[in-house]
C-alpha positions as CSV (number, residue, x, y, z in Angstrom):
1,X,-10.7,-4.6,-9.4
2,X,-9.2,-6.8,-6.8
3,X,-7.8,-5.8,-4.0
4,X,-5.8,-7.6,-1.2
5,X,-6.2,-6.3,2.4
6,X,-4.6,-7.0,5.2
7,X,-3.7,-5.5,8.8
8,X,-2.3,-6.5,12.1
9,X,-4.2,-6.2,15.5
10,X,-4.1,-2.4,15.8
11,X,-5.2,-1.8,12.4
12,X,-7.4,-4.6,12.2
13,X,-10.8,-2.3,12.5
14,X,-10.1,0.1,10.2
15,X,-8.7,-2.3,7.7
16,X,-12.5,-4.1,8.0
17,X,-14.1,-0.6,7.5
18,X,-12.2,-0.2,4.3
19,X,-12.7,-3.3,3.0
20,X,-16.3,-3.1,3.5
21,X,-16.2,0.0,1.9
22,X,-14.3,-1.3,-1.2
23,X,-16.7,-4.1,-1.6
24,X,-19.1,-1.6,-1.3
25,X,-18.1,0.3,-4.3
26,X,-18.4,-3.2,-6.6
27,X,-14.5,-4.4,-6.1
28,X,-13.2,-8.0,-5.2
29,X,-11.6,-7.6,-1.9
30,X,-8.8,-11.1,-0.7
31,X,-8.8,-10.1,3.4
32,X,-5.5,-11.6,4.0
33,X,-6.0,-11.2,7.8
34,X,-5.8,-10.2,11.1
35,X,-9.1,-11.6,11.6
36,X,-9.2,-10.1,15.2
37,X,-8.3,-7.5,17.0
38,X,-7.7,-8.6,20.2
39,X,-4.8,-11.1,19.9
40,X,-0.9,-9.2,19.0
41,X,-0.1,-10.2,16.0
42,X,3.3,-9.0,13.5
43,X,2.4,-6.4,11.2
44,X,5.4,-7.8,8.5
45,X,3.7,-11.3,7.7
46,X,0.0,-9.5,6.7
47,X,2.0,-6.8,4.6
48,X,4.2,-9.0,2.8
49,X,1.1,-11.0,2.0
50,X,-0.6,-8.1,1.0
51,X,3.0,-6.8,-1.3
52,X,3.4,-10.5,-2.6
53,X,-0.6,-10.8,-3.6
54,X,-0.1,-7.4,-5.4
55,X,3.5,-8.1,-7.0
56,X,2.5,-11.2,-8.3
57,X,-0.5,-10.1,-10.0
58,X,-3.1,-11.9,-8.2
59,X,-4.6,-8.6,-6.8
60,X,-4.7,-5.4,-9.1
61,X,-4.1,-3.1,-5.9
62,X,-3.1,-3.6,-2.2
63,X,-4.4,-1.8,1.2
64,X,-2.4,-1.9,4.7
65,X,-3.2,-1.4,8.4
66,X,-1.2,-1.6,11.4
67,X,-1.2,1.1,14.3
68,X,0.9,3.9,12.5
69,X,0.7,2.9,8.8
70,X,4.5,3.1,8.9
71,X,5.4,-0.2,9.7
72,X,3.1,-1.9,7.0
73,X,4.8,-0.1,4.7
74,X,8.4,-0.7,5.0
75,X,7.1,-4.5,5.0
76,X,5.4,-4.3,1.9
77,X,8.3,-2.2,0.6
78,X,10.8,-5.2,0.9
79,X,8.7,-7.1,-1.7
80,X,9.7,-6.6,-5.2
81,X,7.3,-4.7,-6.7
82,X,5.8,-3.1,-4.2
83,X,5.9,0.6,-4.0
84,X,3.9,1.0,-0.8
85,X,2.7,4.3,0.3
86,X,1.6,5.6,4.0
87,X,-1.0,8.2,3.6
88,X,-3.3,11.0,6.0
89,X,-5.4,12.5,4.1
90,X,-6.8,12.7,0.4
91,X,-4.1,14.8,-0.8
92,X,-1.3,12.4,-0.2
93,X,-2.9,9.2,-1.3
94,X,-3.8,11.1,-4.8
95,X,-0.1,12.2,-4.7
96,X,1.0,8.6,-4.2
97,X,-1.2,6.8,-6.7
98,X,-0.1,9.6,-9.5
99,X,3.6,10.7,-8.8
100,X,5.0,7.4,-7.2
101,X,2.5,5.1,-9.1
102,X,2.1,3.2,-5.2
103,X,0.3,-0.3,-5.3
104,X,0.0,-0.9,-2.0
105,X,-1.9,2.0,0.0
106,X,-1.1,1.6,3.9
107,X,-2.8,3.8,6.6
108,X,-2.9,3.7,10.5
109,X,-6.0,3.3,12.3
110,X,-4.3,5.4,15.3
111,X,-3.5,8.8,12.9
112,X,-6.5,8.5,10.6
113,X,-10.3,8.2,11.2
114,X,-12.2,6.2,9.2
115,X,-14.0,8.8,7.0
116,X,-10.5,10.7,6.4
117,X,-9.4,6.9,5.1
118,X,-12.2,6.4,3.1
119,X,-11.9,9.8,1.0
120,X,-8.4,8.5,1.0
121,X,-8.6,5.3,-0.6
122,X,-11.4,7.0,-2.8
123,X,-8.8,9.5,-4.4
124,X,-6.0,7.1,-4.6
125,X,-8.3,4.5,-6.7
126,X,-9.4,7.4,-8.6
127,X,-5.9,8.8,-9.5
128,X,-4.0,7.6,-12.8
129,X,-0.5,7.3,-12.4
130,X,1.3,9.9,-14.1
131,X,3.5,9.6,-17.3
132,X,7.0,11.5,-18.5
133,X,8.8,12.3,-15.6
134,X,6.5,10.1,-13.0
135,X,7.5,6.9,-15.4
136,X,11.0,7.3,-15.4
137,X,11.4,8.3,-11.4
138,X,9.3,5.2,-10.5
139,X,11.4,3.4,-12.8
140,X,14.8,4.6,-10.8
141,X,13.1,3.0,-7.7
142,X,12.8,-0.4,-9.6
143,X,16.1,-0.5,-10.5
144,X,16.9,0.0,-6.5
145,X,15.6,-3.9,-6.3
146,X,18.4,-5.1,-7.7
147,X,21.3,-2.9,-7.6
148,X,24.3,-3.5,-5.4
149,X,25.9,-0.4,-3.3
150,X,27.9,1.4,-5.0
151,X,26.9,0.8,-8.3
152,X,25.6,2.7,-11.1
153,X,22.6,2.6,-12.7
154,X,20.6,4.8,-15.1
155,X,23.2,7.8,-14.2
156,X,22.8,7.6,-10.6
157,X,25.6,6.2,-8.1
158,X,23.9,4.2,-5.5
């Protein structure tokens, strides 16, 4: 599988970790940056390259890092396509990878430790995404992309 990567300063070493991990287990990994962890850098332009690599098919799966995991993911969530998911712990990442079908996993290095991430990524690699009701939920969050306010779609008034 290939995966894109990417983090900004204050995820930068736990983004390395996992991606040394994911090459580890036999995957392609595209590190899309920070390449440092000493210089500031904005946590939007590595997550939208991560959410664009994913959405446009050039990476199967996409993984996250900044300092809180929260920021990286409302990034990657402005790409189309993206359903990005900050997880803690084994249970949520399984959780997002099944029930919200998430593409783009996004951690952060100051609320995790590294062998709490790793489990992590394990059991959200190792998840299928979920049919019947998972399909057509995941599918109302699509059709968020392009919806204006105040219309409906699919029986729901946005």
């Amino acid at each position: 599988m290939r995966v894109a990567v990417g983090s900004d300063h204050a995820g930068y070493a736990l983004k390395t970790h996992l991606a040394r991990q994911l090459a580890d287990w036999g995957h392609e990994v595209v590190d899309l940056g920070t390449d440092r962890a000493d210089v500031s850098v904005d946590y939007p332009d590595f997550a939208a390259a991560v959410g664009r690599m994913v959405a446009s098919g050039a990476a199967d799966l996409g993984v996250a890092a900044c300092g809180s995991g929260i920021g990286v993911a409302i990034a990657a969530n402005k790409v189309p396509g993206v359903r990005a998911a900050t997880v803690h712990d084994v249970t949520s990442a399984h959780l997002a990878r099944e029930h919200n079908h998430a593409n783009v996993l996004c951690f952060g290095e100051r609320l995790i430790g590294p062998d709490v991430a790793v489990e992590a990524l394990r059991a959200w690699l190792e998840a299928t995404p979920g049919d019947g009701r998972h399909v057509r939920r995941v599918d109302k969050i699509a059709s968020l992309e392009d919806a204006p306010w105040g219309e409906e779609r699919r029986g729901v008034t946005l």
